[in-house]
N, CA, C and O atoms as a Tripos MOL2 file, in Angstrom:
@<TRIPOS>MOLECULE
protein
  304   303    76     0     0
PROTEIN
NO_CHARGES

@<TRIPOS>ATOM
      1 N          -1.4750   63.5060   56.9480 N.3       1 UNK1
      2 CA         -0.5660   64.5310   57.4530 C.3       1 UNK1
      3 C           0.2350   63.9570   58.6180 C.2       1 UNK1
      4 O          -0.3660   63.5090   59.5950 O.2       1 UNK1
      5 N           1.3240   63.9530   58.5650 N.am      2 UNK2
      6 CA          2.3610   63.6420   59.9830 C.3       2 UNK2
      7 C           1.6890   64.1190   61.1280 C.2       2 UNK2
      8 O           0.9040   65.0670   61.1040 O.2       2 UNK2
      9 N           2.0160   63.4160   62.2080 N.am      3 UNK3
     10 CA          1.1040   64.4830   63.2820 C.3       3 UNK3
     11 C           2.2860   65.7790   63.7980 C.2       3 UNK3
     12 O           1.9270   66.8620   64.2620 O.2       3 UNK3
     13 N           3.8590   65.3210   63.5680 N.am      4 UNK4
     14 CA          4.3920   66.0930   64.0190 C.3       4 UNK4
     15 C           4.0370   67.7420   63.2840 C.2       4 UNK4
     16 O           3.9080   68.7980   63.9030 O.2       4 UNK4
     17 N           3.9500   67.5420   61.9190 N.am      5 UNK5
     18 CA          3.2110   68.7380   61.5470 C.3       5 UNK5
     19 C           2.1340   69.5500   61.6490 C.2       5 UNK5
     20 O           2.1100   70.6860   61.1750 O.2       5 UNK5
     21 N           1.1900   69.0130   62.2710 N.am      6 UNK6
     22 CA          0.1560   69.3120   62.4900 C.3       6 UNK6
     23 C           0.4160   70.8360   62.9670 C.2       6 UNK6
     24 O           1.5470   71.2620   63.2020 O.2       6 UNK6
     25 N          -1.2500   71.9220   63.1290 N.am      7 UNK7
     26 CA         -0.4050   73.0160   63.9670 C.3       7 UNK7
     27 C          -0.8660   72.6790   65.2790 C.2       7 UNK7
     28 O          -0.6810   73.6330   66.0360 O.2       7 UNK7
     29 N          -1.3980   71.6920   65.8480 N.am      8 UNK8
     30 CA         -1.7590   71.2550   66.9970 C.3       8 UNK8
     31 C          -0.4340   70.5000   67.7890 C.2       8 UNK8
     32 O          -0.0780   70.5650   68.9650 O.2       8 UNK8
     33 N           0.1110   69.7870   66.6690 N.am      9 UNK9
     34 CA          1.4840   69.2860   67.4840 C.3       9 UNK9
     35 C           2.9230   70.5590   67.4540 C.2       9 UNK9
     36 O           3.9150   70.6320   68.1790 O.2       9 UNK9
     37 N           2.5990   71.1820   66.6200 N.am     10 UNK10
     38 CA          3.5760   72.9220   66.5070 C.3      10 UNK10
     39 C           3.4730   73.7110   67.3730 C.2      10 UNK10
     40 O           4.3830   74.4770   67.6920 O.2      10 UNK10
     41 N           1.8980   73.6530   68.1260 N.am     11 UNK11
     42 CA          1.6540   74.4310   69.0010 C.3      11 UNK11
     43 C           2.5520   74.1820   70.1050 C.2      11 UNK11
     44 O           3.4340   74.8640   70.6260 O.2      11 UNK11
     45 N           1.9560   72.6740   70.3910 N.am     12 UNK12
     46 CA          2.0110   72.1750   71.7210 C.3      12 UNK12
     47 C           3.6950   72.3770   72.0540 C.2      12 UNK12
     48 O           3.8580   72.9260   73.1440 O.2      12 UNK12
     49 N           4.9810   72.0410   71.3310 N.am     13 UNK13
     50 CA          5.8220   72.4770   71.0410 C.3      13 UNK13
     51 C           6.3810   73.2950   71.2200 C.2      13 UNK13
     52 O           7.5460   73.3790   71.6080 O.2      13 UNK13
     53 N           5.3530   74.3750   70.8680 N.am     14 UNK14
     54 CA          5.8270   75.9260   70.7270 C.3      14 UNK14
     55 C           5.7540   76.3570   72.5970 C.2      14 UNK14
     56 O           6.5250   76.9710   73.3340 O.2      14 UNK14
     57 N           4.6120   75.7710   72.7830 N.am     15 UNK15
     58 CA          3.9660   75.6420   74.1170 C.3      15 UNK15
     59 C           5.1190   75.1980   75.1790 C.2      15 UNK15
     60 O           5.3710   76.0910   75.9880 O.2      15 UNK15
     61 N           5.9000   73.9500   75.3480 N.am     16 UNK16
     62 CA          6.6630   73.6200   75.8110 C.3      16 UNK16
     63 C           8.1320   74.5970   75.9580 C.2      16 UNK16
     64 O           8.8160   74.6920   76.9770 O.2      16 UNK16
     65 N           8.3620   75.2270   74.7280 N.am     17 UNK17
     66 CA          9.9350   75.8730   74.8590 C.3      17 UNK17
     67 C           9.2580   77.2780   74.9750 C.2      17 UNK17
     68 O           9.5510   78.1870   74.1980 O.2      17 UNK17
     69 N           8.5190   77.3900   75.7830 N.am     18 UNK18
     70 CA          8.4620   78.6200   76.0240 C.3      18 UNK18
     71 C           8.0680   78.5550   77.4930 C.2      18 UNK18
     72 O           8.1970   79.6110   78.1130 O.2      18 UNK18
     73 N           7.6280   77.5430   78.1260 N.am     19 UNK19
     74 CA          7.7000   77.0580   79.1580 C.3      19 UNK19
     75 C           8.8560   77.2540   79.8650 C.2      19 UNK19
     76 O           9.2120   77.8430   80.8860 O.2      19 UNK19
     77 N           9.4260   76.4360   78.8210 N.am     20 UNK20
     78 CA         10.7230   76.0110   79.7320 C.3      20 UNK20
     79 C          11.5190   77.3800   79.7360 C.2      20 UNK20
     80 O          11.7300   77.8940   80.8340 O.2      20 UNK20
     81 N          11.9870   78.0240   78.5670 N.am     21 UNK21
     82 CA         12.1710   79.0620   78.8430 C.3      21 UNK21
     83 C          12.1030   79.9150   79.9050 C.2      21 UNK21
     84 O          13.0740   80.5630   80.2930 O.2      21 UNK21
     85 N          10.8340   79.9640   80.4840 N.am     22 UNK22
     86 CA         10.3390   80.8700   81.4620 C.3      22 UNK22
     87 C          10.6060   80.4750   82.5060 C.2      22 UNK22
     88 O          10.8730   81.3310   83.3490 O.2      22 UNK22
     89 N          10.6630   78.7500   82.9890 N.am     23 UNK23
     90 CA         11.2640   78.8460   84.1750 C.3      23 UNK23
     91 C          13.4510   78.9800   84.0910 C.2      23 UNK23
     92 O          14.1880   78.0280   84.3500 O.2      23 UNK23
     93 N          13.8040   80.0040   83.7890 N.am     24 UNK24
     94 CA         14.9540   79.9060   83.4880 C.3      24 UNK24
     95 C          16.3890   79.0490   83.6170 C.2      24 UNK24
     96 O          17.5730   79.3670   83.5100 O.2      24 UNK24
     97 N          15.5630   77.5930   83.9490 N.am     25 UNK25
     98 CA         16.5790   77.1320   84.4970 C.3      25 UNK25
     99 C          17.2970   76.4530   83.1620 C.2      25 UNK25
    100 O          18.0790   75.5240   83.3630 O.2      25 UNK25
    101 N          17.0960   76.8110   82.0700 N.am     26 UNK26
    102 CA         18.0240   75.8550   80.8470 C.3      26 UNK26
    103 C          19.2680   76.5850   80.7860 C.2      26 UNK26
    104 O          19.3560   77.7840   81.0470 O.2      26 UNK26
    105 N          20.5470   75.5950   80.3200 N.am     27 UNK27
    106 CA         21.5960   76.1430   80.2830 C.3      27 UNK27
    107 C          21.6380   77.3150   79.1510 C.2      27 UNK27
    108 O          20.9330   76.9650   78.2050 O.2      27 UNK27
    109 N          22.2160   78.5510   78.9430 N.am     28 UNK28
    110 CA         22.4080   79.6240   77.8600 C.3      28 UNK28
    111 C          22.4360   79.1520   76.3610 C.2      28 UNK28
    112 O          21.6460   79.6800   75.5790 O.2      28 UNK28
    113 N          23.3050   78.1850   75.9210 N.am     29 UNK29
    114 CA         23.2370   77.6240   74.9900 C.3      29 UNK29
    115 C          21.8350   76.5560   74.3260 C.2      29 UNK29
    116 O          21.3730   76.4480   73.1900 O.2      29 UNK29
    117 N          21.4980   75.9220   75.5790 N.am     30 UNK30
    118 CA         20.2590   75.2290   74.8560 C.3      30 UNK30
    119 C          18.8540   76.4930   75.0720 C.2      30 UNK30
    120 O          17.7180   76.1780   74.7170 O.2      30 UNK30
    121 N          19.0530   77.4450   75.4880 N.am     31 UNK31
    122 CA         18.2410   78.3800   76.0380 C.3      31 UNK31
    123 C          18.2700   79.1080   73.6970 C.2      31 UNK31
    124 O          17.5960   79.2090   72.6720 O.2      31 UNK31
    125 N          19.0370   79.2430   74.0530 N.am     32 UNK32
    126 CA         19.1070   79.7740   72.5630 C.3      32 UNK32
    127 C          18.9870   79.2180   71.9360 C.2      32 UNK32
    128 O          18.2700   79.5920   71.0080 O.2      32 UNK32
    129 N          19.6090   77.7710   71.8820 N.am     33 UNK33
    130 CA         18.6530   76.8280   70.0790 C.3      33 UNK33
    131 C          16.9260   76.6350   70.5800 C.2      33 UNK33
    132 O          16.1030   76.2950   69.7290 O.2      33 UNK33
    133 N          16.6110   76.8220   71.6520 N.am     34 UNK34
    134 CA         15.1140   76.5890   71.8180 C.3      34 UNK34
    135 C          14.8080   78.1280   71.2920 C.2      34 UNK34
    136 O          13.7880   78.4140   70.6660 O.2      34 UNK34
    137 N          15.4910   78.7520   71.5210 N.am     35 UNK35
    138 CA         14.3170   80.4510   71.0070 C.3      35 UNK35
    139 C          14.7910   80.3480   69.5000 C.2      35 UNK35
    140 O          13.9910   81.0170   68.8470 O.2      35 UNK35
    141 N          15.7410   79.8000   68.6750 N.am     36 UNK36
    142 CA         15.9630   79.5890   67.7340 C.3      36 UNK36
    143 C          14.7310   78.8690   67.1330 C.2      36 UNK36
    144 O          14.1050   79.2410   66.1410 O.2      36 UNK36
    145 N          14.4100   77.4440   68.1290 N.am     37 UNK37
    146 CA         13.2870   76.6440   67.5880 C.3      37 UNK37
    147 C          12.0260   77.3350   67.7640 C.2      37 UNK37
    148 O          11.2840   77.2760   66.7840 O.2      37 UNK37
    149 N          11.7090   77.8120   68.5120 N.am     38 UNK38
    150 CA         10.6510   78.4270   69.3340 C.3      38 UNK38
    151 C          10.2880   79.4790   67.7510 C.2      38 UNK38
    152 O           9.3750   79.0980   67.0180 O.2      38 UNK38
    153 N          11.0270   80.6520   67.4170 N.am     39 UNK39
    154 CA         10.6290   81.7780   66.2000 C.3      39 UNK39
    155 C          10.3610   80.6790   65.5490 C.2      39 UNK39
    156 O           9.2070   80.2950   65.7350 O.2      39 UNK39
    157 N          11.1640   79.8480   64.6660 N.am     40 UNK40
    158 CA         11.1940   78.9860   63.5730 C.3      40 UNK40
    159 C           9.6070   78.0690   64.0780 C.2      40 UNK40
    160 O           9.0240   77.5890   63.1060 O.2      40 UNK40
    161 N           9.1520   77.9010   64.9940 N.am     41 UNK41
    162 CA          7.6920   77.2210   65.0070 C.3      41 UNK41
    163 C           6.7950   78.5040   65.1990 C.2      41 UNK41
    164 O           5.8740   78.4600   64.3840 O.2      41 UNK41
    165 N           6.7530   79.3880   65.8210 N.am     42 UNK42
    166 CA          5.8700   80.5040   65.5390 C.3      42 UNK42
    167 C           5.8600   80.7810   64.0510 C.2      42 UNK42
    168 O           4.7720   80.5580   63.5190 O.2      42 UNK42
    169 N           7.0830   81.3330   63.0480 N.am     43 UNK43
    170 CA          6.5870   81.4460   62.1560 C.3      43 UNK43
    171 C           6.1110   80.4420   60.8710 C.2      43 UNK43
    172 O           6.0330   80.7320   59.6780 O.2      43 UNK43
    173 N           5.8940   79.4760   61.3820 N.am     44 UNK44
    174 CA          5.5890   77.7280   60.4620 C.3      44 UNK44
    175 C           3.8030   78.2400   60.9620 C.2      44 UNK44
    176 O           2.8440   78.3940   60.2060 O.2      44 UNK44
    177 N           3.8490   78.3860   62.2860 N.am     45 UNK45
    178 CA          2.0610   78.3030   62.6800 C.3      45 UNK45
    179 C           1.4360   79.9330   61.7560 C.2      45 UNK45
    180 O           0.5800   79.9390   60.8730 O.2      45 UNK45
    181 N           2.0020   80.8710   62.1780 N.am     46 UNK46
    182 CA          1.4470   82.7320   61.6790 C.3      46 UNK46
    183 C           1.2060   82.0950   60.0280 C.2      46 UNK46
    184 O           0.1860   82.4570   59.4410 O.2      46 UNK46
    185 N           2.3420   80.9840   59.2070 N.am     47 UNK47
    186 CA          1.7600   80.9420   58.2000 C.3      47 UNK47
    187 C           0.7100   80.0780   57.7760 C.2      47 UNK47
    188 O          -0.0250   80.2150   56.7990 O.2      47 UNK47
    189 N           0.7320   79.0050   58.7840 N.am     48 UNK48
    190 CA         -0.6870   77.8190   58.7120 C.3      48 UNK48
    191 C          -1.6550   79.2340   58.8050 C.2      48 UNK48
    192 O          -2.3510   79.6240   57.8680 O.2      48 UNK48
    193 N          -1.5770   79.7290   59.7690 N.am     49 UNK49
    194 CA         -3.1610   80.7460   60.2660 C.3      49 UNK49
    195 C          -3.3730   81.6050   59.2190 C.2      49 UNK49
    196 O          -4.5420   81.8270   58.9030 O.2      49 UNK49
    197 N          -2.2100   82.2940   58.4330 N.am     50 UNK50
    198 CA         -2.7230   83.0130   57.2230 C.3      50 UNK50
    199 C          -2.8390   82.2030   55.9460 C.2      50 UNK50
    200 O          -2.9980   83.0060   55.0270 O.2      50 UNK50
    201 N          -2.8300   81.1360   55.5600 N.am     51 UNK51
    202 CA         -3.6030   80.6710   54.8100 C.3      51 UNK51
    203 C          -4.4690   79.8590   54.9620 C.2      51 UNK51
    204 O          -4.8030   79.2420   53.9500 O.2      51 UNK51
    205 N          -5.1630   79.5410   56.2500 N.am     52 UNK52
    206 CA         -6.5090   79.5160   56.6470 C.3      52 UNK52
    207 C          -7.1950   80.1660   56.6330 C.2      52 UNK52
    208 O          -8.3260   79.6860   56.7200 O.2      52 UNK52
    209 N          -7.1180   81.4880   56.5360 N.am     53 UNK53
    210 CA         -7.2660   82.4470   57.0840 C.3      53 UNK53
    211 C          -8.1650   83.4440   55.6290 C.2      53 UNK53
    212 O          -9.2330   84.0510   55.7060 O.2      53 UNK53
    213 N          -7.2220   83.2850   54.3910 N.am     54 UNK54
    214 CA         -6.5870   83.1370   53.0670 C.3      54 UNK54
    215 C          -7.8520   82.2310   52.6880 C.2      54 UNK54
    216 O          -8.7160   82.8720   52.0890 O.2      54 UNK54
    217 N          -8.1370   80.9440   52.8950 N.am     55 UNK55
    218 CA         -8.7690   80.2030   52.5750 C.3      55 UNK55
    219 C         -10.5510   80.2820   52.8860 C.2      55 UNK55
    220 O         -11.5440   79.9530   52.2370 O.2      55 UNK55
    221 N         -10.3620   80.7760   53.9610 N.am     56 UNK56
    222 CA        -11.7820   80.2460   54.7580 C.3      56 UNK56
    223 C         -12.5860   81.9460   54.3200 C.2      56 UNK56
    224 O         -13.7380   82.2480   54.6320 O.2      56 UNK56
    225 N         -11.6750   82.7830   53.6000 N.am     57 UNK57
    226 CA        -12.2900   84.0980   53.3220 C.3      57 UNK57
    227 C         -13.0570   84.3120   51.6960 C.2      57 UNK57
    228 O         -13.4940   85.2760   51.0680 O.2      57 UNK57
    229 N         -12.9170   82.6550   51.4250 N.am     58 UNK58
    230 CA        -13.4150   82.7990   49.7030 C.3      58 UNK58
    231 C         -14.4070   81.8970   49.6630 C.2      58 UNK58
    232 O         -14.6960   81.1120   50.5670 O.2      58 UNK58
    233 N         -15.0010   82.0210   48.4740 N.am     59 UNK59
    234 CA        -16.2870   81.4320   48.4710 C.3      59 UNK59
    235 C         -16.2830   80.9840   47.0960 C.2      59 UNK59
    236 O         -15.4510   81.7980   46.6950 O.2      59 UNK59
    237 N         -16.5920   80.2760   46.0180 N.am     60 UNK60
    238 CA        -17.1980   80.2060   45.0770 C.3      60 UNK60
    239 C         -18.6610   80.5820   44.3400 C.2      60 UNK60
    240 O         -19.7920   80.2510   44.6960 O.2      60 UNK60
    241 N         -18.3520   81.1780   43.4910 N.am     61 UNK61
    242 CA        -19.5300   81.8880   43.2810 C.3      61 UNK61
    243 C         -20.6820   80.8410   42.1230 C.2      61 UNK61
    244 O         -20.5170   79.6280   42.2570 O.2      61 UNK61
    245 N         -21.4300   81.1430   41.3940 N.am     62 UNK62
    246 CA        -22.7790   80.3110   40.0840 C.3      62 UNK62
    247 C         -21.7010   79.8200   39.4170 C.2      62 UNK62
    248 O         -21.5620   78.6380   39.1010 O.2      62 UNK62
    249 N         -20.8290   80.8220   39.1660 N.am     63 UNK63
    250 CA        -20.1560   80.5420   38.0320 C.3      63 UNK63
    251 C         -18.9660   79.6020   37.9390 C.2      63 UNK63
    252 O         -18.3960   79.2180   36.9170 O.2      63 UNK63
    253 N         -18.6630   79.2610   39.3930 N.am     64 UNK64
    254 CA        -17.6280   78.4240   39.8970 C.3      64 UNK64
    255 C         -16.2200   79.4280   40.1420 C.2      64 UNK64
    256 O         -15.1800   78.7960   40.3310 O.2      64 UNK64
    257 N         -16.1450   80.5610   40.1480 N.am     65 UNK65
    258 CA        -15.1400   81.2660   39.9990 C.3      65 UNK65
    259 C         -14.9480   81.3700   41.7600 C.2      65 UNK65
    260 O         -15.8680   81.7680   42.4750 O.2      65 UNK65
    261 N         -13.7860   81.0020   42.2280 N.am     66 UNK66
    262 CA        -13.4080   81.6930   43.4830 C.3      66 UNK66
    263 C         -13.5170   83.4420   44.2100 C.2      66 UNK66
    264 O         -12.5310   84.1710   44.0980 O.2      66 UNK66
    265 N         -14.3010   83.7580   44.6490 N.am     67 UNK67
    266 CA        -14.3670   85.1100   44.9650 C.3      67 UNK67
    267 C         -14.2060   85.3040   46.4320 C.2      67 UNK67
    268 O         -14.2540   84.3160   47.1650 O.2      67 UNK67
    269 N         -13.9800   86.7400   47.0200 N.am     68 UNK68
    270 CA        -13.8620   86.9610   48.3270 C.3      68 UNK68
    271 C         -14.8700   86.7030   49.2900 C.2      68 UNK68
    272 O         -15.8110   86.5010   48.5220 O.2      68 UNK68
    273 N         -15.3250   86.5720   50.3900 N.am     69 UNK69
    274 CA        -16.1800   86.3170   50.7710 C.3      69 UNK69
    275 C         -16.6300   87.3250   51.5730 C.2      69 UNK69
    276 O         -15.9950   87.6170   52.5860 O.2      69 UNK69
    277 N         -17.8010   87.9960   51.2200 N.am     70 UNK70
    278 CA        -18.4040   89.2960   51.8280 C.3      70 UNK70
    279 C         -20.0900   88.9560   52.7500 C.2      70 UNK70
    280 O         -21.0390   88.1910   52.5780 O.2      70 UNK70
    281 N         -19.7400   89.9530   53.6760 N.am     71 UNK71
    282 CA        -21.0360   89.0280   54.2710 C.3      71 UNK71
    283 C         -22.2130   89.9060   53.9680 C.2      71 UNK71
    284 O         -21.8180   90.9730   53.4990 O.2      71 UNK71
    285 N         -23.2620   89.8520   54.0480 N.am     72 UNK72
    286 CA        -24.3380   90.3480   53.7590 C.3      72 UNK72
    287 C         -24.8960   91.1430   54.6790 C.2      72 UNK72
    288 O         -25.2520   90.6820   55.7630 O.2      72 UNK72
    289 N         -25.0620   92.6230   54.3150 N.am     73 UNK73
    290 CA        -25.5190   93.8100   55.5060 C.3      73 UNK73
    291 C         -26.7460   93.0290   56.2730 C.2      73 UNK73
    292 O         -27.4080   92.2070   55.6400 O.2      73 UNK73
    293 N         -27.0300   93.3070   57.6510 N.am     74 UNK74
    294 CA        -28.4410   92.6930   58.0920 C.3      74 UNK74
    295 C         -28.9120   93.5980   58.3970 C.2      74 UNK74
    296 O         -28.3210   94.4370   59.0770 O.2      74 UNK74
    297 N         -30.7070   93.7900   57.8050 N.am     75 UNK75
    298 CA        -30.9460   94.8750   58.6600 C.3      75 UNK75
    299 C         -31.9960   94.6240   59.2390 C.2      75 UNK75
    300 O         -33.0920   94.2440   58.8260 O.2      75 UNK75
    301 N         -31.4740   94.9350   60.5670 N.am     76 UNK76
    302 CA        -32.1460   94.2520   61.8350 C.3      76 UNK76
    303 C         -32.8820   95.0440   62.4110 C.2      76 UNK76
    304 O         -33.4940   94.6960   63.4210 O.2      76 UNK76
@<TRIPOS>BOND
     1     1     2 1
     2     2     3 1
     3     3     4 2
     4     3     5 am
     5     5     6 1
     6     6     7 1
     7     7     8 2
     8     7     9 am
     9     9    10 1
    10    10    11 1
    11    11    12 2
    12    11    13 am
    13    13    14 1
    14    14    15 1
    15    15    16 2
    16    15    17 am
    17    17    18 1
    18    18    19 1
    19    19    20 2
    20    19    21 am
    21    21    22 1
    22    22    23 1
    23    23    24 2
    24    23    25 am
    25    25    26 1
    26    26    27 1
    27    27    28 2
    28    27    29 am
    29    29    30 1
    30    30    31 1
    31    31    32 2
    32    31    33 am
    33    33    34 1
    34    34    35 1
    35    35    36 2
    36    35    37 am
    37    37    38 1
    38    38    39 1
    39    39    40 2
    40    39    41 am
    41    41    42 1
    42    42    43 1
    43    43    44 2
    44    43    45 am
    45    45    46 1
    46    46    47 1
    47    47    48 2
    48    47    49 am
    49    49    50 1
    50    50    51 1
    51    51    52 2
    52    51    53 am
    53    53    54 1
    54    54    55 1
    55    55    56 2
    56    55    57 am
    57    57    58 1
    58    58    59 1
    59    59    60 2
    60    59    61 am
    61    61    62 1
    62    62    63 1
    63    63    64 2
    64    63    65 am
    65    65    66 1
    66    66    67 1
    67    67    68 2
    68    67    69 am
    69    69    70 1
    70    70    71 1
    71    71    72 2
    72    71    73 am
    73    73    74 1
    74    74    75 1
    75    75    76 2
    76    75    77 am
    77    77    78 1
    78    78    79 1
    79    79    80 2
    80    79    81 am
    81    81    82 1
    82    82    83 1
    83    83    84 2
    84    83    85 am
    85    85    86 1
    86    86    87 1
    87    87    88 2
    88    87    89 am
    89    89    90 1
    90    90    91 1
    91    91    92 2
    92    91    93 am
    93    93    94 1
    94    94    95 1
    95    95    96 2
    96    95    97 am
    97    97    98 1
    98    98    99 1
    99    99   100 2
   100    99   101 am
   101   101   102 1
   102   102   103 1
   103   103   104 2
   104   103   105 am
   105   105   106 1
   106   106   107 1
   107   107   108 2
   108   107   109 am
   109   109   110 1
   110   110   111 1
   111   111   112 2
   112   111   113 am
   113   113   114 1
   114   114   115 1
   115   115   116 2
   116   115   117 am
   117   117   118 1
   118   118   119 1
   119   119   120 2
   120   119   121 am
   121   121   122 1
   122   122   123 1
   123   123   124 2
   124   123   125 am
   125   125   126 1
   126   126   127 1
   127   127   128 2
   128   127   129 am
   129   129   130 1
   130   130   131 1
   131   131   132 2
   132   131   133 am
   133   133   134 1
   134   134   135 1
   135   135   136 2
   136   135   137 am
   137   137   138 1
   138   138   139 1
   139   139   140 2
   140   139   141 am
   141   141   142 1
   142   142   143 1
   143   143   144 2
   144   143   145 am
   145   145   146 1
   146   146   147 1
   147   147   148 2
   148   147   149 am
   149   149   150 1
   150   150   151 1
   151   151   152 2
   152   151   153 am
   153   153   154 1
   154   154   155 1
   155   155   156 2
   156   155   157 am
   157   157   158 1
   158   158   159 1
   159   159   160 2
   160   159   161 am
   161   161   162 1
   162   162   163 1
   163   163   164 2
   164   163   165 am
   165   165   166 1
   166   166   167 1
   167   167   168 2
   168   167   169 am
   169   169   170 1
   170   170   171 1
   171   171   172 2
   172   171   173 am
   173   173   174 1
   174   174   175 1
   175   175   176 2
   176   175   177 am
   177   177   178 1
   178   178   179 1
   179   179   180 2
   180   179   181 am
   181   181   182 1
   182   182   183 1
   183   183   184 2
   184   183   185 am
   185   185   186 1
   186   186   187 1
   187   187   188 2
   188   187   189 am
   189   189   190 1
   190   190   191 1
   191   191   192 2
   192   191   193 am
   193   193   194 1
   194   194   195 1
   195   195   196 2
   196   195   197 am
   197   197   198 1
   198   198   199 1
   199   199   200 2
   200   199   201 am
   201   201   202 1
   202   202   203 1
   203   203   204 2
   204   203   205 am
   205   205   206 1
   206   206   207 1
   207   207   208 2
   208   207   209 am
   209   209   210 1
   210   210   211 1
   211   211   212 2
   212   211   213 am
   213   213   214 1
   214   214   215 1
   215   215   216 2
   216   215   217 am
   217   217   218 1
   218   218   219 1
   219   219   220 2
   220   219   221 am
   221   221   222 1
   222   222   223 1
   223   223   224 2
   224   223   225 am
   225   225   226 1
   226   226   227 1
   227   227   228 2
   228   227   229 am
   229   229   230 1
   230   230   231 1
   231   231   232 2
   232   231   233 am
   233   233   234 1
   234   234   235 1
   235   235   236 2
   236   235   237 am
   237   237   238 1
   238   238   239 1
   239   239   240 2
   240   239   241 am
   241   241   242 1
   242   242   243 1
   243   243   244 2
   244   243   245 am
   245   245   246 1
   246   246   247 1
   247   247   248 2
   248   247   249 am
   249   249   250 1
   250   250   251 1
   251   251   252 2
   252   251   253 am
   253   253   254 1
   254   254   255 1
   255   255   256 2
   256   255   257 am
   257   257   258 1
   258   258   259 1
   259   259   260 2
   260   259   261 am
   261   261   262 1
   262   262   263 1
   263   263   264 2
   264   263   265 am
   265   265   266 1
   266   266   267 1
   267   267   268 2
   268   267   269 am
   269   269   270 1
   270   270   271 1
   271   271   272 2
   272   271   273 am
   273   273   274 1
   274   274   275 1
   275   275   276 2
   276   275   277 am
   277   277   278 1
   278   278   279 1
   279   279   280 2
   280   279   281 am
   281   281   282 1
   282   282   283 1
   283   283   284 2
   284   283   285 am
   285   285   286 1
   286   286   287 1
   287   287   288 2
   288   287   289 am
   289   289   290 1
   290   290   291 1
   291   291   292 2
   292   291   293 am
   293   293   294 1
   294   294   295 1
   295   295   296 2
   296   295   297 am
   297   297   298 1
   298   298   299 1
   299   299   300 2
   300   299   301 am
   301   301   302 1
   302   302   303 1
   303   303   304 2
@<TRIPOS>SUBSTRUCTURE
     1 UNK1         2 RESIDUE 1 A UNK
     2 UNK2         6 RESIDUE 1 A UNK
     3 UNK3        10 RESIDUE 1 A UNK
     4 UNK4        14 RESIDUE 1 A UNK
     5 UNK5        18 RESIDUE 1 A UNK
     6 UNK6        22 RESIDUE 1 A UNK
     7 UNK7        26 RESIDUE 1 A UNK
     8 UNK8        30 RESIDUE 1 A UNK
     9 UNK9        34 RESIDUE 1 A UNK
    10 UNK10       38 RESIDUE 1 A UNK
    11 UNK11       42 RESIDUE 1 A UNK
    12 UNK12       46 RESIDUE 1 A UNK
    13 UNK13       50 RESIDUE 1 A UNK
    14 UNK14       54 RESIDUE 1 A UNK
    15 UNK15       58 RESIDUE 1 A UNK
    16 UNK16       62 RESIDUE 1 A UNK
    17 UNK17       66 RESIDUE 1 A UNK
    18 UNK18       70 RESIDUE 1 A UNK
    19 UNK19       74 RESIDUE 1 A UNK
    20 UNK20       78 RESIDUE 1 A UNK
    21 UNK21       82 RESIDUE 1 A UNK
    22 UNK22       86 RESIDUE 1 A UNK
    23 UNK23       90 RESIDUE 1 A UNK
    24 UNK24       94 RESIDUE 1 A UNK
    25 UNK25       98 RESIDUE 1 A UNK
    26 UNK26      102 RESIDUE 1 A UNK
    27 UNK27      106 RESIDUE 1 A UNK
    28 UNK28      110 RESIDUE 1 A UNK
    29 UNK29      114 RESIDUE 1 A UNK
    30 UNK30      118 RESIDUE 1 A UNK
    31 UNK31      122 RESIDUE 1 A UNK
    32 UNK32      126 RESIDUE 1 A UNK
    33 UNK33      130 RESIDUE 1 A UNK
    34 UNK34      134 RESIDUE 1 A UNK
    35 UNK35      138 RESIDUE 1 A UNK
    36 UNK36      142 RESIDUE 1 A UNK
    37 UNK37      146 RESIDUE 1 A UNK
    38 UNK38      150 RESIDUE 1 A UNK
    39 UNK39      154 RESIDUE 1 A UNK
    40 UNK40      158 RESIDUE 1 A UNK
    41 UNK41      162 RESIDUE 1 A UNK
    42 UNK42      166 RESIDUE 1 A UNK
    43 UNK43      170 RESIDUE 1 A UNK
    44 UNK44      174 RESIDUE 1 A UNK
    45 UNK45      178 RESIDUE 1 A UNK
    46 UNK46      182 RESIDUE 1 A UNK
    47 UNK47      186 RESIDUE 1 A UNK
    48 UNK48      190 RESIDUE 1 A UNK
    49 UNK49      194 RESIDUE 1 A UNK
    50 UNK50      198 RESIDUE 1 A UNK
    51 UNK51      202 RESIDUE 1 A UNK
    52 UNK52      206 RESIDUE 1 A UNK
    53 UNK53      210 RESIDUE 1 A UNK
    54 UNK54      214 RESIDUE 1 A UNK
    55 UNK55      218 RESIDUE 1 A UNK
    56 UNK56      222 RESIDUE 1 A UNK
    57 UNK57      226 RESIDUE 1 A UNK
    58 UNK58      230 RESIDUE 1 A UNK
    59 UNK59      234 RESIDUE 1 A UNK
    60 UNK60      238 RESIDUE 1 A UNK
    61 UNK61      242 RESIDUE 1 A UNK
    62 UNK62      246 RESIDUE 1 A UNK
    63 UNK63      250 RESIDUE 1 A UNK
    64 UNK64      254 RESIDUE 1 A UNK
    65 UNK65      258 RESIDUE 1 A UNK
    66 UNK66      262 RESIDUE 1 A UNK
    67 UNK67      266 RESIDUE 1 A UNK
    68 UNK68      270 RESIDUE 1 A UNK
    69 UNK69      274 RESIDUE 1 A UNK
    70 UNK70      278 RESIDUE 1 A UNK
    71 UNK71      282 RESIDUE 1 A UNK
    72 UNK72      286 RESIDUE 1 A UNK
    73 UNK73      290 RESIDUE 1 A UNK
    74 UNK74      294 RESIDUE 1 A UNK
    75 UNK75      298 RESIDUE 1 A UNK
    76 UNK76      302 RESIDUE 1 A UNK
């Protein structure tokens, strides 16, 4: 995997132009292609997390069939 893709390097990214953002000192124009970049990497990561998310909720069952993954009542 590239590292630039990663969602660890998306984050960090995401992390930075929102930084900078906040201390307001970027000019109006680069202020806006960063919130331009900024949505456009939030919504690249909301979709890494929902199909992790997507993923890590299934299980395979005897039969090899993919099923949901339900957890088991405890009674404690």
């Amino acid at each position: 995997m590239n590292e630039e893709n990663t969602f660890e390097a998306q984050m960090d990214e995401l992390e930075k132009i929102v930084t900078q953002l906040e201390r307001g000192d970027v000019p109006l124009e680069q202020a806006l292609e960063q919130f331009k970049q900024g949505v456009a990497l939030s919504n690249q990561l909301q979709k890494k997390l929902a199909e992790a998310e997507h993923t890590l909720t299934k299980v395979i069952n005897d039969q090899g069939d993919e099923v949901p993954y339900e957890r088991a009542e405890s009674n404690d």
